[in-house]
Kinemage of the C-alpha trace (Angstrom):
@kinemage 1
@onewidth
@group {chain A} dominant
@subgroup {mainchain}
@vectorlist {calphas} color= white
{ca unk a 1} P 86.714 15.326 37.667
{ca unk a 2} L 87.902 11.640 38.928
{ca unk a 3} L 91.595 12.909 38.837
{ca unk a 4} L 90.504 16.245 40.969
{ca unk a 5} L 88.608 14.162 43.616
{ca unk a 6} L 91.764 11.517 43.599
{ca unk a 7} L 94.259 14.037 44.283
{ca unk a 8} L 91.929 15.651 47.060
{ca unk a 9} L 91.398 12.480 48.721
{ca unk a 10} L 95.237 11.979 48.717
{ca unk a 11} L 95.761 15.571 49.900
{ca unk a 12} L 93.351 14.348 52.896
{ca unk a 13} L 94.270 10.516 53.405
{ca unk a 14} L 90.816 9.900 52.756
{ca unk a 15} L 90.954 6.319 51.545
{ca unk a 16} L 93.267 3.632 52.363
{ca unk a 17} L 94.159 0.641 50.332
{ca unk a 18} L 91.452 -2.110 51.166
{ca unk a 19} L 88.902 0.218 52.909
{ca unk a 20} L 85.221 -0.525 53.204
{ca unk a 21} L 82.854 2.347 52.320
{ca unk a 22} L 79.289 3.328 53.244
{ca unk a 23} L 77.939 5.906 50.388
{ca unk a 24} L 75.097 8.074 51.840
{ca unk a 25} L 73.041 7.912 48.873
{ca unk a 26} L 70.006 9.831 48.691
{ca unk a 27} L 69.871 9.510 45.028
{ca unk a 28} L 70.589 13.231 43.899
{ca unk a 29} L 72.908 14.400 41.785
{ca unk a 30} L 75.796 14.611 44.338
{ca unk a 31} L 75.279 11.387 45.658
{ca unk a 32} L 74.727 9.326 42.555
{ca unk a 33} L 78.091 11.459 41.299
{ca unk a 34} L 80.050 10.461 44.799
{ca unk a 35} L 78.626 6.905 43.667
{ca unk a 36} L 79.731 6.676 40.489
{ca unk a 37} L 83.198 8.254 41.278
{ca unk a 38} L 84.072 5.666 43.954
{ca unk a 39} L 82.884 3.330 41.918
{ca unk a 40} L 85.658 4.116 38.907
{ca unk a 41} L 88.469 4.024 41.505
{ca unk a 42} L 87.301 0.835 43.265
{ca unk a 43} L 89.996 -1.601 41.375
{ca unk a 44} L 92.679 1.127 42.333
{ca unk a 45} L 91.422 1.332 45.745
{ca unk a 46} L 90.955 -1.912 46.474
{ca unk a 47} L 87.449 -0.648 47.866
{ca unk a 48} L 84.263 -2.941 49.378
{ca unk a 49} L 81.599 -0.217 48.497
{ca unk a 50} L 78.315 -0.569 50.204
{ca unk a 51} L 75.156 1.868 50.377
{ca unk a 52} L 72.419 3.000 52.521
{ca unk a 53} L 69.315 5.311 52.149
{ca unk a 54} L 66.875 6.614 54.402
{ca unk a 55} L 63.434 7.048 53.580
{ca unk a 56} L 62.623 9.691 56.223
{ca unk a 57} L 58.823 9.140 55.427
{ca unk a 58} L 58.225 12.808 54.229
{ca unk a 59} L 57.174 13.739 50.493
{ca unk a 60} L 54.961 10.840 49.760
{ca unk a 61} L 55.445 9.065 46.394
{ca unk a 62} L 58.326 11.245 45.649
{ca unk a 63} L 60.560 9.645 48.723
{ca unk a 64} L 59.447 6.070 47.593
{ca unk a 65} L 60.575 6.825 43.828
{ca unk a 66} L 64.006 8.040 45.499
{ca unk a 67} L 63.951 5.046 47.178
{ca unk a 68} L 63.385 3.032 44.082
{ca unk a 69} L 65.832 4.862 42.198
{ca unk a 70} L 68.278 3.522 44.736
{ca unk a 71} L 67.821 0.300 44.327
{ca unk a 72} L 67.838 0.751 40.490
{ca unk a 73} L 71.149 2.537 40.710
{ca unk a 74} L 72.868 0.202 43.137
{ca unk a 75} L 71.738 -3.533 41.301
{ca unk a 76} L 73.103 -1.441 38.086
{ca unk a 77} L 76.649 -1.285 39.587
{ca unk a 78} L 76.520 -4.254 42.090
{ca unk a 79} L 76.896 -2.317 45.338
{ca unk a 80} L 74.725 -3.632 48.264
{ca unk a 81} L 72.218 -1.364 49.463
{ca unk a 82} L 70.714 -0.759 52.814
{ca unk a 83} L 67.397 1.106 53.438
{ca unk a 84} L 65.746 1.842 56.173
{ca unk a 85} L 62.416 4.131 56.683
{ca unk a 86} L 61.613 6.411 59.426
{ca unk a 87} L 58.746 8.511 60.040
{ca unk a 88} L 60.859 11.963 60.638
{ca unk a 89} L 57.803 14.189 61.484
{ca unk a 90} L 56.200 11.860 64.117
{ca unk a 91} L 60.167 11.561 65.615
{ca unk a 92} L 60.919 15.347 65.675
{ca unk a 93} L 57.923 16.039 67.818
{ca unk a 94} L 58.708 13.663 69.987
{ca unk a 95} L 62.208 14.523 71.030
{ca unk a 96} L 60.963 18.373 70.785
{ca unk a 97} L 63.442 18.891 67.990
{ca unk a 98} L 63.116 20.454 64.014
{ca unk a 99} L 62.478 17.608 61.049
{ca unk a 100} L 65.844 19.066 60.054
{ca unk a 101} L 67.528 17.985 63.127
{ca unk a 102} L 65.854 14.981 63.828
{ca unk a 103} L 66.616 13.853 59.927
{ca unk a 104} L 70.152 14.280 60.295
{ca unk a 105} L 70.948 12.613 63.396
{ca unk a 106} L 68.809 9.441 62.305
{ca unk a 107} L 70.678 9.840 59.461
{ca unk a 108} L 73.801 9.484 60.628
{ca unk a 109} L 73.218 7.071 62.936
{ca unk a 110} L 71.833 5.046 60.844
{ca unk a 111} L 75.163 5.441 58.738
{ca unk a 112} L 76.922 4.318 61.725
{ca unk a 113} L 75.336 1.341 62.541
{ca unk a 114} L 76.433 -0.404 59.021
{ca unk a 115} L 80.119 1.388 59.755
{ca unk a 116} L 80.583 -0.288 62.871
{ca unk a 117} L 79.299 -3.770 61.696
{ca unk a 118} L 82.159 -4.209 58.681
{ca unk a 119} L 84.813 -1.530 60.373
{ca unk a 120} L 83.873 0.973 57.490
{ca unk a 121} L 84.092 4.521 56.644
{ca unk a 122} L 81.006 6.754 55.761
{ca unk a 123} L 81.460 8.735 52.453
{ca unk a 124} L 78.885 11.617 52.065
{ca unk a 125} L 78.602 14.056 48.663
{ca unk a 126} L 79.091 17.172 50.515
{ca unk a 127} L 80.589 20.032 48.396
{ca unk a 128} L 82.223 23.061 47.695
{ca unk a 129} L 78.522 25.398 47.679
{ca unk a 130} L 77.744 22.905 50.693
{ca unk a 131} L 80.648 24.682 52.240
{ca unk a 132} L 80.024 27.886 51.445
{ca unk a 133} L 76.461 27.705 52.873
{ca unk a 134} L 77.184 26.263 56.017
{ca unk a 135} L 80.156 29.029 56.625
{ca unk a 136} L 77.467 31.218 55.932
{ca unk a 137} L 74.903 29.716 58.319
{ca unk a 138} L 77.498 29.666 60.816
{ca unk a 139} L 78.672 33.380 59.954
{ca unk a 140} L 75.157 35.186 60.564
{ca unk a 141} L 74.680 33.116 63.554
{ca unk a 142} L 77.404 34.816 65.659
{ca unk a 143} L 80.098 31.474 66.063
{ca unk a 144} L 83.314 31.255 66.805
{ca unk a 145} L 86.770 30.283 64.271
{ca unk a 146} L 85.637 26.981 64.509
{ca unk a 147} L 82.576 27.562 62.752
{ca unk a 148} L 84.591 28.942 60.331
{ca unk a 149} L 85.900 25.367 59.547
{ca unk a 150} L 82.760 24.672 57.684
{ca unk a 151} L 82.855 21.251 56.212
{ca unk a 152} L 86.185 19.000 57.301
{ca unk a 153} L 87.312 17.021 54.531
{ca unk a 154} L 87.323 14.512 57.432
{ca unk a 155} L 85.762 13.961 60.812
{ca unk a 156} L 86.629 10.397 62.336
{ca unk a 157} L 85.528 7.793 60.188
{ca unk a 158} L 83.307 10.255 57.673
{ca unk a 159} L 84.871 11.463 54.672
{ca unk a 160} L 83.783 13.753 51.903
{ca unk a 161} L 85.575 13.361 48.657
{ca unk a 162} L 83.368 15.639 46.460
{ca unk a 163} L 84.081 18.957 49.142
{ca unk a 164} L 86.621 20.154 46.332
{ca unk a 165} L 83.970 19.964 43.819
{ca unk a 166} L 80.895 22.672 43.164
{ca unk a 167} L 77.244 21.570 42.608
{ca unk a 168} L 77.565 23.009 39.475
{ca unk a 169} L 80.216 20.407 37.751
{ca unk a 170} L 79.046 17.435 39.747
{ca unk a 171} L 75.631 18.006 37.474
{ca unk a 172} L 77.750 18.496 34.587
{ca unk a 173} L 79.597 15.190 35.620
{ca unk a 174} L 76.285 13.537 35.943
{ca unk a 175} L 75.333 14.631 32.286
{ca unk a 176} L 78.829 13.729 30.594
{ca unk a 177} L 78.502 10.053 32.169
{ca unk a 178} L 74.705 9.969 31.390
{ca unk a 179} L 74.050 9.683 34.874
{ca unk a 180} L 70.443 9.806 35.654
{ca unk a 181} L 69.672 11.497 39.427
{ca unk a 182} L 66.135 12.322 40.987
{ca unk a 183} L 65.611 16.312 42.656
{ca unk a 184} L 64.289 16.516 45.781
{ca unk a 185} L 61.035 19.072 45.537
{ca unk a 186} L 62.256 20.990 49.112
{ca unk a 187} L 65.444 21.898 47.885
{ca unk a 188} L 63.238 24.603 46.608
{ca unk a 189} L 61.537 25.647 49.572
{ca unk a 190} L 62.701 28.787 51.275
{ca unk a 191} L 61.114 28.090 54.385
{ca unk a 192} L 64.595 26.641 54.914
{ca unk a 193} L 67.601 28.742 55.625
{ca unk a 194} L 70.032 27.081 53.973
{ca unk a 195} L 67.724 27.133 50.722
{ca unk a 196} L 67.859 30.918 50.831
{ca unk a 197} L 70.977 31.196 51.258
{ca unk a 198} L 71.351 28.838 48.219
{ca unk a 199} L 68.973 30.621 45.910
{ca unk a 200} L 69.023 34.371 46.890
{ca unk a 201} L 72.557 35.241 48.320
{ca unk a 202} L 74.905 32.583 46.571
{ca unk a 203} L 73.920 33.726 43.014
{ca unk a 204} L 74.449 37.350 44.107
{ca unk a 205} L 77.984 36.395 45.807
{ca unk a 206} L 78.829 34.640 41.984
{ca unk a 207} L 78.284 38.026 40.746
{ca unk a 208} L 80.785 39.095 42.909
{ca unk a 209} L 83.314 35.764 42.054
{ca unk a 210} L 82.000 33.532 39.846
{ca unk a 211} L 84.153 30.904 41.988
{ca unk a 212} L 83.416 32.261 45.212
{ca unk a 213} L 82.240 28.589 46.264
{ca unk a 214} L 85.830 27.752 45.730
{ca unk a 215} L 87.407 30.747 47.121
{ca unk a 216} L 85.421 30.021 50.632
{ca unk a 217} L 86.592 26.545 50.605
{ca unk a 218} L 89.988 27.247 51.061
{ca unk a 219} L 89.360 30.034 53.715
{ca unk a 220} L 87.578 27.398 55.947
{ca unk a 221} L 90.721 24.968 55.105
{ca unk a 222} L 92.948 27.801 56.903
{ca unk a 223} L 90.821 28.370 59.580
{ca unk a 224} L 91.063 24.577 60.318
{ca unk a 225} L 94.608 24.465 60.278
{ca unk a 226} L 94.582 28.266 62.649
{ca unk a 227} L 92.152 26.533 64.585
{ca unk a 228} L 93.731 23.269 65.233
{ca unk a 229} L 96.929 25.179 66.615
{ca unk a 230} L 95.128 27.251 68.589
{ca unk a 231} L 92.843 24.113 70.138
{ca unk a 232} L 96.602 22.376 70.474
{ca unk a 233} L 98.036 25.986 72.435
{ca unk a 234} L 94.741 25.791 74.171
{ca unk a 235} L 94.677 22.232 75.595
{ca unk a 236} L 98.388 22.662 77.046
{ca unk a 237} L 96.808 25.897 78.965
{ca unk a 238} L 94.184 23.601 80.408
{ca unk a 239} L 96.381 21.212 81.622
{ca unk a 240} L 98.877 24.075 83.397
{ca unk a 241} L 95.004 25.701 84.895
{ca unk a 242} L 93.245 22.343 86.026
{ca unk a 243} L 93.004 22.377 89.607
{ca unk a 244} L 91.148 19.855 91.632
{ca unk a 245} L 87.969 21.717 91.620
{ca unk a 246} L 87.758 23.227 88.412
{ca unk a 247} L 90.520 25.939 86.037
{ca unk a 248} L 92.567 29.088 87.467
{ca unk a 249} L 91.387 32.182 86.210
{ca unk a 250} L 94.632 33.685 86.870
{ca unk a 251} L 96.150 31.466 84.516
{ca unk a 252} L 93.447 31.192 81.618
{ca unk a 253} L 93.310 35.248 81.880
{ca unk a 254} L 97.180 35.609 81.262
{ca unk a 255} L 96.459 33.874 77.911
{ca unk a 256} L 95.842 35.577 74.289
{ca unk a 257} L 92.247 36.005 74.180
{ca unk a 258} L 92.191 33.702 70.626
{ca unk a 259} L 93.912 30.933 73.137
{ca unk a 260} L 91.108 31.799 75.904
{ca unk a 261} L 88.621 31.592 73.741
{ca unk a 262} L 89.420 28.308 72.414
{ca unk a 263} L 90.006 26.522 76.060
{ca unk a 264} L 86.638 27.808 76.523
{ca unk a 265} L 85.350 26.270 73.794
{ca unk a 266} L 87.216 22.896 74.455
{ca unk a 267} L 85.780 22.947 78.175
{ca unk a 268} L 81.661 23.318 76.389
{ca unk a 269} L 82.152 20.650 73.994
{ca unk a 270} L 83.045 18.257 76.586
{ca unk a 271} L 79.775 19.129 77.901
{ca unk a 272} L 77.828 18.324 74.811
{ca unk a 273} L 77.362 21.988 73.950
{ca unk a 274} L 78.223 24.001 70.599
{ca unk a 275} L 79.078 28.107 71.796
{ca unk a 276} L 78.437 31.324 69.998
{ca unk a 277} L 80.725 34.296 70.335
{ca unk a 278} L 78.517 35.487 72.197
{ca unk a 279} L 78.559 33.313 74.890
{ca unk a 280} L 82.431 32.971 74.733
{ca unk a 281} L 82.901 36.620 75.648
{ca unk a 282} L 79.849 36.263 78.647
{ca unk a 283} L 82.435 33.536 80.094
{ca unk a 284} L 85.414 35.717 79.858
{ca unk a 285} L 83.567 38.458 81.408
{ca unk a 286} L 83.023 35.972 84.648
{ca unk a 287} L 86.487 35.525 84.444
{ca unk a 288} L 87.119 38.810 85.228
{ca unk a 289} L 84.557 39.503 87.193
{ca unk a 290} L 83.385 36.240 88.542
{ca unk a 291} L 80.019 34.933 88.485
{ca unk a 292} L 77.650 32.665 86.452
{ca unk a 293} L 75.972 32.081 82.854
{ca unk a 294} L 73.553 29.748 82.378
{ca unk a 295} L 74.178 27.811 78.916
{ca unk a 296} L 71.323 26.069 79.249
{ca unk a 297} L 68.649 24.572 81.601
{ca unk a 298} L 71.764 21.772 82.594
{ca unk a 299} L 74.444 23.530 82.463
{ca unk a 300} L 75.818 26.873 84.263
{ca unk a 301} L 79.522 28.410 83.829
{ca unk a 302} L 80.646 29.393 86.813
{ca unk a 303} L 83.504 31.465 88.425
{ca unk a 304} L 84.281 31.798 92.528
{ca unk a 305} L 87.166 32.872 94.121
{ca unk a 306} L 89.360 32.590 90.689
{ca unk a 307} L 88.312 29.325 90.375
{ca unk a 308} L 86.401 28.469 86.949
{ca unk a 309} L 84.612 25.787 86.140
{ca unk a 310} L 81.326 24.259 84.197
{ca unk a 311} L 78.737 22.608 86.706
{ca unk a 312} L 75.669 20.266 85.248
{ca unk a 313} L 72.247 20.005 87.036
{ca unk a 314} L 73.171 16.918 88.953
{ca unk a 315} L 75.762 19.116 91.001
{ca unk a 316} L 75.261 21.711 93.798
{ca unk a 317} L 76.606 25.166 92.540
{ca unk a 318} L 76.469 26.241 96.030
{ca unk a 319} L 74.878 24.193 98.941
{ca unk a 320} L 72.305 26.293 100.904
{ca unk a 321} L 71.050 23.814 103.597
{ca unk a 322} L 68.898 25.533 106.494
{ca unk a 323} L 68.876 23.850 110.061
{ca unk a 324} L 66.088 23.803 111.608
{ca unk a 325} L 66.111 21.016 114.730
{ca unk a 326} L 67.387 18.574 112.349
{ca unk a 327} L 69.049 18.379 109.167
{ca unk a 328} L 70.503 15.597 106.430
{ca unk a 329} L 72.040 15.439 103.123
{ca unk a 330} L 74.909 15.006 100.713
{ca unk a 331} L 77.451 17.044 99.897
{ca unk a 332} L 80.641 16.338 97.574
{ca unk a 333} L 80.337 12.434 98.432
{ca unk a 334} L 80.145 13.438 102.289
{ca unk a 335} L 76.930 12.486 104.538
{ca unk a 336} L 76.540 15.388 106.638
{ca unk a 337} L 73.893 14.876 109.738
{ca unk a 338} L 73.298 17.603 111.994
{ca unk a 339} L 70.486 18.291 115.245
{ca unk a 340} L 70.114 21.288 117.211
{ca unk a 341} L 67.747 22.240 120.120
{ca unk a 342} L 65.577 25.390 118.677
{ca unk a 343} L 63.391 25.767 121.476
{ca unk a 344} L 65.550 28.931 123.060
{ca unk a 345} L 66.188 30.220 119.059
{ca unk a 346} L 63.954 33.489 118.220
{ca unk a 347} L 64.663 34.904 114.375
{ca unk a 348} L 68.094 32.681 113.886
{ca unk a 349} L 68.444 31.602 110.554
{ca unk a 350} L 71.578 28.810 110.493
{ca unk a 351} L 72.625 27.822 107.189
{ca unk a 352} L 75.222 24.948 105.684
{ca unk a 353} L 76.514 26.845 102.769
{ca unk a 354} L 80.172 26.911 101.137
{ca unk a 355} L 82.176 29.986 102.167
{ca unk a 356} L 81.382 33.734 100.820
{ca unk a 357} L 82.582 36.891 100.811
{ca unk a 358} L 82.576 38.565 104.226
{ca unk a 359} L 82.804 34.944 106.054
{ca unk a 360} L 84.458 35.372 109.695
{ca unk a 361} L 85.870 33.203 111.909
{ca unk a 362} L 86.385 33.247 115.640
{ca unk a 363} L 88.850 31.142 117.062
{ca unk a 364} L 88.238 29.353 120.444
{ca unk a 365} L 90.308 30.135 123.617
{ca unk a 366} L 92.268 32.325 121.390
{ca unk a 367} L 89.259 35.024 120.634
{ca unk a 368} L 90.708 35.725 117.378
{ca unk a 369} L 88.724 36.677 114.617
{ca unk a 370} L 89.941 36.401 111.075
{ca unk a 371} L 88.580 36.336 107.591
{ca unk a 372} L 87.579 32.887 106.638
{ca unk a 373} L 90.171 32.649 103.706
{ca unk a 374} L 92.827 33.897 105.764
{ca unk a 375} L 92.089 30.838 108.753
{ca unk a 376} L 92.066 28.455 106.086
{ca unk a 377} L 95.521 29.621 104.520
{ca unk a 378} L 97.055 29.721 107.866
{ca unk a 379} L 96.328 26.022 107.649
{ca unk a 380} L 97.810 26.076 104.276
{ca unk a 381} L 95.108 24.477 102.766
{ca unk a 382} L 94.823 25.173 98.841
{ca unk a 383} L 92.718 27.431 97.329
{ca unk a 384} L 91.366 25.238 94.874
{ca unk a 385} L 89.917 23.300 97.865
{ca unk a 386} L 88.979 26.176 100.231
{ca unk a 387} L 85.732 26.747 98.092
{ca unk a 388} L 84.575 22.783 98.484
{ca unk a 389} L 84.781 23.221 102.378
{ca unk a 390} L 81.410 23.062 103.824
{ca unk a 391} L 80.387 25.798 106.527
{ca unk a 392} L 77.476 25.869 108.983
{ca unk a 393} L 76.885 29.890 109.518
{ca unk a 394} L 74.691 32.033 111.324
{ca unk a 395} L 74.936 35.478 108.759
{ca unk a 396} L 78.408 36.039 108.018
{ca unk a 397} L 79.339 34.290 111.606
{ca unk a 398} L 80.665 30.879 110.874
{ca unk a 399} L 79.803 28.394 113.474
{ca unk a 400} L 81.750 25.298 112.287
{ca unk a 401} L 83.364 24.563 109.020
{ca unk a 402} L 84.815 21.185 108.087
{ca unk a 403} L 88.457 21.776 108.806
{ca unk a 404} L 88.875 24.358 111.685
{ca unk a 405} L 85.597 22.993 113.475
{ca unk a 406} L 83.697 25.184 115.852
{ca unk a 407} L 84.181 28.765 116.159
{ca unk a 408} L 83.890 30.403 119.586
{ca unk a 409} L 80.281 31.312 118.703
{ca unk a 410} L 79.626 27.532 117.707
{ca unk a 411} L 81.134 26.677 120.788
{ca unk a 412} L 78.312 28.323 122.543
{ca unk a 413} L 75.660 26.699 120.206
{ca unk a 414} L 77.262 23.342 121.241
{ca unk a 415} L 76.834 24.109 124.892
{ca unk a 416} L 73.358 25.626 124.637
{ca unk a 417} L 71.459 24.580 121.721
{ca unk a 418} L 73.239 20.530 121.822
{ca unk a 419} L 74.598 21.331 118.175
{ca unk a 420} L 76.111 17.957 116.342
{ca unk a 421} L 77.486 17.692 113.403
{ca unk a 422} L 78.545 14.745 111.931
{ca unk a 423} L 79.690 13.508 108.712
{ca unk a 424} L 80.299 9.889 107.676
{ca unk a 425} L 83.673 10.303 105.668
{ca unk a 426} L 86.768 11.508 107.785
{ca unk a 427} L 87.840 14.701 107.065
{ca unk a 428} L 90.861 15.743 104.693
{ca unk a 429} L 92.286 18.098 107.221
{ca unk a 430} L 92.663 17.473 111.184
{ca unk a 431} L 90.424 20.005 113.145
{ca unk a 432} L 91.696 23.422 114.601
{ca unk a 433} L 89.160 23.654 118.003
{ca unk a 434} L 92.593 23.820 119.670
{ca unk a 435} L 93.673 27.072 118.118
């Protein structure tokens, strides 16, 4: 078993000459085995091994004997241990969030505190079935390839050494070394997924392959390495799409959809958001189609005028700003103040809004009326900034817009109705009132 986990570790560049490791230990049998293991290779190694457990203040007696266990296990073998309690149930209902969740990411930050302190690594007893279950979760829940991944051997400083290992020889490894390892009681509750998974469809999947655990191991380690291409393929089509307001459509479109799809996904995750299928094809659609998906109650995917891009609750999707006698406000780091005399207005609804579909412009002097877009291209300004141009419209009639100015009909609110506008940042482009 030692030699398999060395030669996995080497396969991985797991550990490093000298390194400092935290072992999650909860005190089961994967843990105390992940223990134990480092433990035998710590001359090789060179290795300062350290531990930390977290009582997460659920099961009563039975999470203080785990914790004592701990602390029987690490004074046997020398290895300083860290413990820290938290009361998981009280913490998940405050943050809104399941005990499972909320567990985890105390967890792990908690793991990360004692990294960062002595510049250490995190070593956690995740294995093969581990895998296989989480590809599974991740499989009936509609994701994408990169759920596929499963378990990395390695993700920044974590490391799991035991992921080429099943459950079912790290218990016999336990056994041979007379290893001694507590059982958590709600491993063998089904109210949790992954426990059903483990008890009712992993046995039935053995009957299949006896080493099926295995056998999906080394399908998520080639949809890592398919994914990492395509996440490489897909960052160099971001660059070539990124436009000053957000991505071409044109050019994410002209892609392979796996490529698409993963530039999507690389856009969400900088936005702190994990995407289904599901909501990978909604944002193609509004590729084609344009439009916008809400991902969540922050965050809406958006696509105008071929121009793509994600947009959080702090920014204006689209400015609709009504003027009525007076009217203030911010818009893309401009201070726009406007007045107007109503008193001679009847039923005229005037709106600051970005352009839309149908927009026309009537040039002053000139009486030429063109489509909005086509004004603004004459003035060659670029599409990716055409839809960040703020308008003031009455209907479909613009009356001013940031870089042509007044229209002929704004003209005549000007002269009749005192319209101002003014905004506190000079304009990018010179006006066009003398067209």
């Amino acid at each position: 078993m030692t030699t398999k986990v060395l030669d996995f570790c080497e396969r991985y560049s797991l550990l490093s000459n000298g390194d400092t490791v935290v072992i999650a230990l909860s005190g089961g049998a994967d843990s105390t085995a992940l223990l134990h293991i480092l433990y035998s290779i710590k001359e090789q190694y060179n290795l300062t091994l350290l531990a930390a457990h977290l009582h997460h203040g659920i099961r009563g007696e039975e999470a203080d004997r785990d914790e004592r266990f701990c602390k029987i296990l690490c004074e046997k073998y020398n290895i300083p241990l860290t413990i820290r309690r938290r009361d998981i149930p009280s913490l998940a209902k405050t943050q809104h969030i399941g005990e499972e969740l909320c567990g985890r990411e105390e967890r792990y930050a908690f793991f990360g505190e004692i990294a960062d302190a002595r510049c250490a690594k995190i070593a956690t007893a995740h294995h093969a079935d581990d895998n296989a279950e989480t590809l599974l979760l991740h499989l009936t829940r509609g994701s994408s390839l990169r759920g596929a991944v499963g378990i990395l051997p390695r993700r920044d400083r974590i490391i799991r050494p035991l992921l080429c290992c099943t459950r079912d020889e790290l218990e016999a490894y336990c056994a041979e070394n007379s290893l001694e390892y507590v059982n958590d009681s709600t491993n063998a509750d089904d109210t949790y997924s992954r426990n059903r998974l483990r008890h009712h469809v992993m046995p039935a999947l053995r009957e299949l392959n006896p080493s099926v655990a295995a056998a999906m191991l080394r399908f998520s380690q080639t949809a890592a390495e398919v994914s990492d291409y395509l996440d490489a393929q897909a960052t160099d089509v971001l660059r070539a799409a990124k436009t000053d307001c957000g991505y071409s459509a044109a050019t994410l479109l002209r892609q392979h959809p796996a490529v698409l799809k993963a530039a999507l996904n690389i856009l969400i995750k900088k936005n702190n958001y994990s995407a289904e299928l599901r909501h990978l094809e909604l944002l193609t659609l509004i590729l084609r189609q344009g439009g916008a998906v809400s991902l969540r109650r922050d965050l809406t995917a958006e696509c105008r005028r071929g121009i793509f891009r994600l947009v959080t609750a702090t920014e204006e999707i689209s400015p609709v700003v009504p003027l009525n006698g007076r009217a203030s406000f911010v818009y893309h780091g401009k201070h726009v103040t406007a007045s107007m005399n109503n008193s001679n207005i009847e039923n005229k609804l005037l709106l600051f809004r970005s352009r839309r579909e149908g927009d026309r412009f009537t040039f002053r002097r000139r009486g030429i009326t063109k489509t909005l877009g086509k004004a603004l291209r004459e003035l060659n300004i670029p599409a990716s900034a055409r839809d960040e141009l703020l308008c003031l419209c009455e209907g479909h009639t613009v009356l001013w817009c940031e870089c042509l100015g007044y229209s002929e009909q704004g003209r005549n609110y000007t002269e009749n109705q005192k319209l101002t506008i003014e905004l506190t940042e000079e304009m990018c482009y010179d006006t066009a009132q003398g067209h």
